[in-house]
TIFIDREN-732924 format. One record per residue (C-alpha): y, x, z; residue in three letters. Coordinates in steps of 0.2 Angstrom, whole numbers, padded with zeros to 4 digits, always signed. Example, Ala and Ser with C-alpha at 12.3 -4.5 7.8 and 13.67 -1.06 7.14 Angstrom:
<sites>
-0022+0062+0039ALA
-0005+0068+0036SER
</sites>
This chain:
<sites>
+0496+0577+0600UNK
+0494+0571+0618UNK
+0493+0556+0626UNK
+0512+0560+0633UNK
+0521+0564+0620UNK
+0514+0551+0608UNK
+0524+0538+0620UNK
+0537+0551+0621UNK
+0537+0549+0601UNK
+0538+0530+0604UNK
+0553+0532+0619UNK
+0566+0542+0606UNK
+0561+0534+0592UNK
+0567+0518+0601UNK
+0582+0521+0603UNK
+0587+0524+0587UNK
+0578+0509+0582UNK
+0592+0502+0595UNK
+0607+0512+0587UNK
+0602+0505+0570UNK
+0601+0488+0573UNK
+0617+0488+0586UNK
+0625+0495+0569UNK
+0618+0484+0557UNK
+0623+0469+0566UNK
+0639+0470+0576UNK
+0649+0464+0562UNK
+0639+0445+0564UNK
+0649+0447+0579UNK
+0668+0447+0574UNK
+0667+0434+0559UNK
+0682+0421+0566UNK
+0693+0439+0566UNK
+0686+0446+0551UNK
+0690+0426+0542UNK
+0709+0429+0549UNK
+0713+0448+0549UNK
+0704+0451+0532UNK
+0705+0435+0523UNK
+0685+0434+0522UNK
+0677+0418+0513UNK
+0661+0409+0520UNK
+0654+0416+0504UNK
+0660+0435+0509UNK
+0653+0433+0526UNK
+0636+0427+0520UNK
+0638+0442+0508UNK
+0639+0453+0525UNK
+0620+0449+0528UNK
+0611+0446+0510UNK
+0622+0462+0501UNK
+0614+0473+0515UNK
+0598+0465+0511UNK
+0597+0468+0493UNK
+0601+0484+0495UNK
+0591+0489+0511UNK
+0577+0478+0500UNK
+0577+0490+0485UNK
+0578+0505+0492UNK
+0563+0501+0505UNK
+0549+0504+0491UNK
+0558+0521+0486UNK
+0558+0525+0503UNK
+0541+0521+0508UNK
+0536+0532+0493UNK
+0547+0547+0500UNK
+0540+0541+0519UNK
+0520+0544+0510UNK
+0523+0561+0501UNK
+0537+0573+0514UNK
+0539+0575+0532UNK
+0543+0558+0541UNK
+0553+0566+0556UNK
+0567+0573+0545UNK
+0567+0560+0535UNK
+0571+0548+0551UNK
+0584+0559+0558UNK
+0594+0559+0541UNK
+0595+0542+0541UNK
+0601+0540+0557UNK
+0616+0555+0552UNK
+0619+0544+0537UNK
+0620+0527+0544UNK
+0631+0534+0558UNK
+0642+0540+0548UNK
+0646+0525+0538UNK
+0647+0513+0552UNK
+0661+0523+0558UNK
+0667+0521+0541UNK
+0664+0503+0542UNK
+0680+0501+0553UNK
+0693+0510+0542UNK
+0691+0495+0530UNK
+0706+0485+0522UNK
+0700+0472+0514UNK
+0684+0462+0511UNK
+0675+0469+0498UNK
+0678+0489+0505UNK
+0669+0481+0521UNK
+0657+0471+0508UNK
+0654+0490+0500UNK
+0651+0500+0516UNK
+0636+0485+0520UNK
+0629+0491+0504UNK
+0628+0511+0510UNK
+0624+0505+0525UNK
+0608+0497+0518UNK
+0603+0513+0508UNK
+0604+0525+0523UNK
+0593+0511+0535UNK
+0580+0509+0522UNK
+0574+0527+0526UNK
+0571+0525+0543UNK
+0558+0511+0544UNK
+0543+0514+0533UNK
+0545+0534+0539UNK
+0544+0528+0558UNK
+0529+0514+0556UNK
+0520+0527+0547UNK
+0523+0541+0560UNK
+0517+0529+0576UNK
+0502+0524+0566UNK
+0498+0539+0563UNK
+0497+0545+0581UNK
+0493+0528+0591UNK
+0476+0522+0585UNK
+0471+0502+0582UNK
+0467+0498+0600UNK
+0486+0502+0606UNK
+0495+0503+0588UNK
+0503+0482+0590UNK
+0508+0489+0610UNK
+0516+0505+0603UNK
+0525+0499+0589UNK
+0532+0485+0599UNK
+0539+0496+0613UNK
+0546+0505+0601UNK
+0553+0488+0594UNK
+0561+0484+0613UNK
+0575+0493+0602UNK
+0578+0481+0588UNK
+0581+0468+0603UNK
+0591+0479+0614UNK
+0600+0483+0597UNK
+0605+0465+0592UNK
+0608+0461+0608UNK
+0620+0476+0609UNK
+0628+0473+0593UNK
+0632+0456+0597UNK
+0640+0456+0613UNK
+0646+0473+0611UNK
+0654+0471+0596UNK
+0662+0454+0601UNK
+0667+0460+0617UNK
+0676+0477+0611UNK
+0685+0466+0598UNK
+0693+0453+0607UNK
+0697+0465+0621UNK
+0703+0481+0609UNK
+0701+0479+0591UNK
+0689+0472+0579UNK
+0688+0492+0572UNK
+0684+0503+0588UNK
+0667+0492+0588UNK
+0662+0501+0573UNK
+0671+0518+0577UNK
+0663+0518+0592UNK
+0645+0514+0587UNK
+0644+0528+0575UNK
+0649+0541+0587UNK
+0634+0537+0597UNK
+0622+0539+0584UNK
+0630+0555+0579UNK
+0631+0561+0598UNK
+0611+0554+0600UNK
+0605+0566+0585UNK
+0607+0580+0596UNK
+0594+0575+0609UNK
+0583+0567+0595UNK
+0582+0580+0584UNK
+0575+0593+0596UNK
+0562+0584+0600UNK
+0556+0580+0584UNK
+0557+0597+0578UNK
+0544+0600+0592UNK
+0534+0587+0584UNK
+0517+0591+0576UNK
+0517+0580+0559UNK
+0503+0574+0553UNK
+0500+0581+0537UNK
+0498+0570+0521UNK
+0482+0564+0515UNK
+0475+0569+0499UNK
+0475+0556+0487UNK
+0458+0551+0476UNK
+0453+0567+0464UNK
+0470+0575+0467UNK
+0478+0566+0457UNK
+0498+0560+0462UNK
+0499+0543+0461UNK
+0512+0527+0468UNK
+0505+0520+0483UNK
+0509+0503+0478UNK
+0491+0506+0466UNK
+0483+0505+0480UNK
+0492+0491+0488UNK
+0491+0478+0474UNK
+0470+0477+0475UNK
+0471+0471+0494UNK
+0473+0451+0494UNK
+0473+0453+0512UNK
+0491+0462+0510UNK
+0497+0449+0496UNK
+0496+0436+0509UNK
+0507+0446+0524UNK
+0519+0449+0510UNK
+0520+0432+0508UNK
+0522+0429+0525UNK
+0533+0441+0530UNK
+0549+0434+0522UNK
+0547+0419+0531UNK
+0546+0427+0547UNK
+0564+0437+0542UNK
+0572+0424+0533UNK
+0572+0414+0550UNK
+0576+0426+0560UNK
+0589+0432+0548UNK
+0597+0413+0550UNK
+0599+0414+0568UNK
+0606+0432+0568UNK
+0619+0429+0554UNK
+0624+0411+0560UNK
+0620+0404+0576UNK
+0635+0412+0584UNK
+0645+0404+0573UNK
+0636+0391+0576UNK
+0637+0389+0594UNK
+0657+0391+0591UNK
+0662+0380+0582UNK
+0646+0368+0585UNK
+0649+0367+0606UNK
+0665+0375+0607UNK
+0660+0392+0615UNK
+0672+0407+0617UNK
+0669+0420+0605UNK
+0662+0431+0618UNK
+0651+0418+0624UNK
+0645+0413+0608UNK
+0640+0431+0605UNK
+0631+0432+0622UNK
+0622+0416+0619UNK
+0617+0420+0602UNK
+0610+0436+0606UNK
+0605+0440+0623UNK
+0595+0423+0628UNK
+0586+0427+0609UNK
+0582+0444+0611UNK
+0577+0443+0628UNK
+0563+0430+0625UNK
+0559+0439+0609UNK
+0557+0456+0619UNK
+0544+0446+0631UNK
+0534+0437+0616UNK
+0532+0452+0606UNK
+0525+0465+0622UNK
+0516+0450+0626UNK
+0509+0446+0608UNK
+0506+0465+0604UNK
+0495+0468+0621UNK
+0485+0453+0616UNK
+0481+0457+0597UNK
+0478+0475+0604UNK
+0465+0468+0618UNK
+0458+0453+0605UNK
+0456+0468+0595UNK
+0439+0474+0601UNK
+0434+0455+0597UNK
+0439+0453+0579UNK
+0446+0463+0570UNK
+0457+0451+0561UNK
+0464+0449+0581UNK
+0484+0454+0572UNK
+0482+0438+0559UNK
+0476+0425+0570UNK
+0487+0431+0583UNK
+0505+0430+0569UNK
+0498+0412+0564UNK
+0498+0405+0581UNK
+0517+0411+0582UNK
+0522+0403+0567UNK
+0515+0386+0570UNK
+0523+0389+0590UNK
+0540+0395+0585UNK
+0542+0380+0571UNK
+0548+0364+0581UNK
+0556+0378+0593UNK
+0567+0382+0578UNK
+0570+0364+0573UNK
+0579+0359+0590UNK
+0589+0373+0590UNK
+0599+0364+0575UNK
+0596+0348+0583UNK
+0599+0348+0602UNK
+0616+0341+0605UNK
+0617+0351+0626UNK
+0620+0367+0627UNK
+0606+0369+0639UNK
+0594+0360+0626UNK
+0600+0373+0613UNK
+0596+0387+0625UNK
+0579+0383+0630UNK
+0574+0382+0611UNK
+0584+0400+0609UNK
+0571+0404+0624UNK
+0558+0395+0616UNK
+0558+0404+0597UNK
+0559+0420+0606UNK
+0546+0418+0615UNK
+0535+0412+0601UNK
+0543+0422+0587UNK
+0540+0436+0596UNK
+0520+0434+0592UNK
+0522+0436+0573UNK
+0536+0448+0572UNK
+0525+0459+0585UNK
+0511+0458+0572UNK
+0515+0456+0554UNK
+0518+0473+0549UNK
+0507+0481+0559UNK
+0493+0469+0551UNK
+0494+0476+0535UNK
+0488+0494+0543UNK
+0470+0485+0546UNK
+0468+0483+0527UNK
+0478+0496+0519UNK
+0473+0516+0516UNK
+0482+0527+0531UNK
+0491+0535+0516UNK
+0500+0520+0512UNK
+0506+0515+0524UNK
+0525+0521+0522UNK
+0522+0512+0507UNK
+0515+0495+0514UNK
+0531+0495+0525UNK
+0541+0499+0511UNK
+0535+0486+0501UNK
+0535+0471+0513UNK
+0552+0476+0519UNK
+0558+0473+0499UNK
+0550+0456+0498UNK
+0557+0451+0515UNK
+0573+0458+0513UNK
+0576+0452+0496UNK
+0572+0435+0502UNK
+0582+0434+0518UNK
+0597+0442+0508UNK
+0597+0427+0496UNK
+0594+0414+0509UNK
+0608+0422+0520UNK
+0622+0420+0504UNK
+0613+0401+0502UNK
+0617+0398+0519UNK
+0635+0404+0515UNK
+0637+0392+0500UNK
+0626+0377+0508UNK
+0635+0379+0528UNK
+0649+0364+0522UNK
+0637+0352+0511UNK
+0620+0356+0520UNK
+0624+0361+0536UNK
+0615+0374+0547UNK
+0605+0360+0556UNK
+0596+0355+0540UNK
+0594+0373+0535UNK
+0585+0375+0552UNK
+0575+0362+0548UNK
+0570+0369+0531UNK
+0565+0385+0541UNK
+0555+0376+0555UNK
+0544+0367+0539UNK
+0542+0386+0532UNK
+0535+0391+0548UNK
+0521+0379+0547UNK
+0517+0383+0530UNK
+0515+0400+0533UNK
+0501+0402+0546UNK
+0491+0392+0534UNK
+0491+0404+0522UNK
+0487+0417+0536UNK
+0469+0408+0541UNK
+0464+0404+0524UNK
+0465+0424+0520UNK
+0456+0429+0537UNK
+0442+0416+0530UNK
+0441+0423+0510UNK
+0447+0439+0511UNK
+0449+0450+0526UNK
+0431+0456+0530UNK
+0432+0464+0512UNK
+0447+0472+0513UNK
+0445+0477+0530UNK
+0429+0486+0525UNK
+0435+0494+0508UNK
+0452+0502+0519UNK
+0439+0511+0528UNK
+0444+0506+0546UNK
+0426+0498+0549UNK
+0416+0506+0561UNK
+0405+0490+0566UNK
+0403+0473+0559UNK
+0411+0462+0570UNK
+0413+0440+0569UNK
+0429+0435+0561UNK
+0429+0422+0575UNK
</sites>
């Protein structure tokens, strides 16, 4: 593949990324109305966030398996025919738990298209411009949220709470006409052998990487606080400082996203350049964002301005950004290449299993906890986590790297 249409690849495939994200979280959006027009509980809404997880969680192995062994760019633009489809069935719902469902089949159809995609760019960007690649691509998860938030809040109190998610599918089924012809121009990479030709679970292959057990350790940390902010600060900020509902969504979203679209370019560029240093360039890189974005986090539940709150949105964006730019894309420097739809499956299961629980915990703990404590709980998580992260780099990464046959020199882990 050339140079051109590997960034092409990237181009496309990011804006899916943004009509997938925009559909999965519009409905954080519209809580107040979905708490009056269809009698929602807190429980039901935290539901809204962790029933999607569970299911998105595990289905992310299965699809990570399917991802290793059949072509990656059909698989991509079936999911994206699939979760159209049922977003703009999202908005014919009635009552809680048909809207409860429809999260659920929205989970399975999302979990195909993320460990098919990571695959496919690592595939064609190699480790010196893999972080940069993946996180342009990313610019769509930002752009997405960002879209699903104000979009979705804005469309409801102007129209109607359903033409959000009537109107979000039609776009996903309008971009699959442009999408799919230039992936079926696309020269896939073909899937490699595996040892003795013998067909065997990728995940027997991840389980003797230490290196890996420690990023999927880290990971649902990373999403769980993230996941906090996306399902409840703009509830938050609306009941908390007495923003409009369209505000509240704006703010929420669009001062986050922003910072975490400049800290996550910013972060993949340097792990790509720190790179040709160390090798372990993506850890480091992911613990320096953890221990930056923690007290970040912690006065987001705790300022008591508006402009205070804002600047620790900025702040966690910014320094977010660094780990969520290098987390998953770490794990390709110590994995086989053909696991790698697995590796993204996998740590996908384990961060998405965790964020779904936390997200009905924040539903049941909002009254008796409060989301400031709860933030505070996560800030303490994100210090934990890098520690983790440097002990591995020192014990265990050298090995791993080497055994993953990615080595070409030895290089200082310093």
């Amino acid at each position: 593949m050339t140079r051109r249409h590997a960034w092409l690849l990237v181009g496309f495939l990011a804006v899916a990324l943004r009509l997938n994200n925009a559909d999965r979280h519009a409905v954080f959006s519209i809580f107040p109305i979905l708490k009056s027009r269809l009698h929602f509980s807190d429980t039901q809404l935290g539901l809204t966030g962790s029933l999607f997880l569970w299911v998105y969680a595990l289905c992310s192995p299965i699809a990570g398996q399917i991802g290793d062994r059949y072509s990656r760019k059909k698989l991509v633009a079936v999911s994206l025919l699939l979760w159209s489809g049922i977003t703009a069935l999202t908005g014919l719902s009635t009552s809680a738990w048909i809207l409860l469902g429809c999260r659920g089949l929205l989970g399975i159809s999302e979990s195909l298209f993320m460990p098919a995609v990571i695959a496919l760019l690592a595939s064609v960007h190699g480790p010196r411009t893999r972080s940069l690649a993946t996180n342009v691509f990313g610019i769509g998860e930002y752009l997405g949220v960002a879209l699903g938030g104000s979009f979705g809040s804005l469309v409801a109190q102007q129209f109607h709470w359903r033409f959000t998610f009537f109107t979000l599918g039609l776009f996903g089924a309008l971009y699959l006409i442009p999408y799919w012809r230039f992936l079926s121009g696309l020269e896939e990479e073909a899937p490699i052998p595996i040892e003795g030709g013998k067909s065997r679970f990728s995940v027997t292959f991840l389980v003797r990487v230490r290196s890996y057990w420690a990023l999927c350790a880290a990971f649902p940390v990373c999403v769980s606080v993230v996941w906090l902010l996306y399902t409840w600060l703009p509830l938050f900020l609306y009941e908390k400082l007495s923003l409009g509902l369209a505000e509240a969504g704006f703010t929420a979203t669009a001062y986050y996203q922003s910072a975490n679209l400049v800290g996550s370019l910013g972060g993949a560029a340097l792990a790509d350049r720190l790179y040709a240093r160390t090798r372990a360039a993506r850890f480091w890189v992911s613990a320096a964002g953890f221990l930056l974005a923690a007290p970040c986090l912690f006065f987001i539940g705790n300022s008591k301005s508006l402009s205070m709150t804002k600047m620790a949105i900025v702040g966690f964006g910014l320094f977010g950004g660094l780990f969520l730019s290098n987390l998953m894309v770490a794990s390709f420097d110590v994995v086989r290449s053909h696991t790698r739809a697995s590796a993204c499956g996998c740590m996908n299961l384990l961060g998405s299993m965790t964020s779904g629980f936390a997200s009905l915990g924040e539903g049941k703990w909002k009254s008796s906890l409060g989301i400031p404590n709860m933030m505070t709980f996560g800030a303490l998580l994100c210090v934990a986590a890098p520690l983790l992260l440097m002990v591995t780099i020192h014990l265990c990464f050298q090995r791993d790297h080497e055994r993953a046959g990615l080595e070409e020199t030895t290089v200082s882990q310093a």
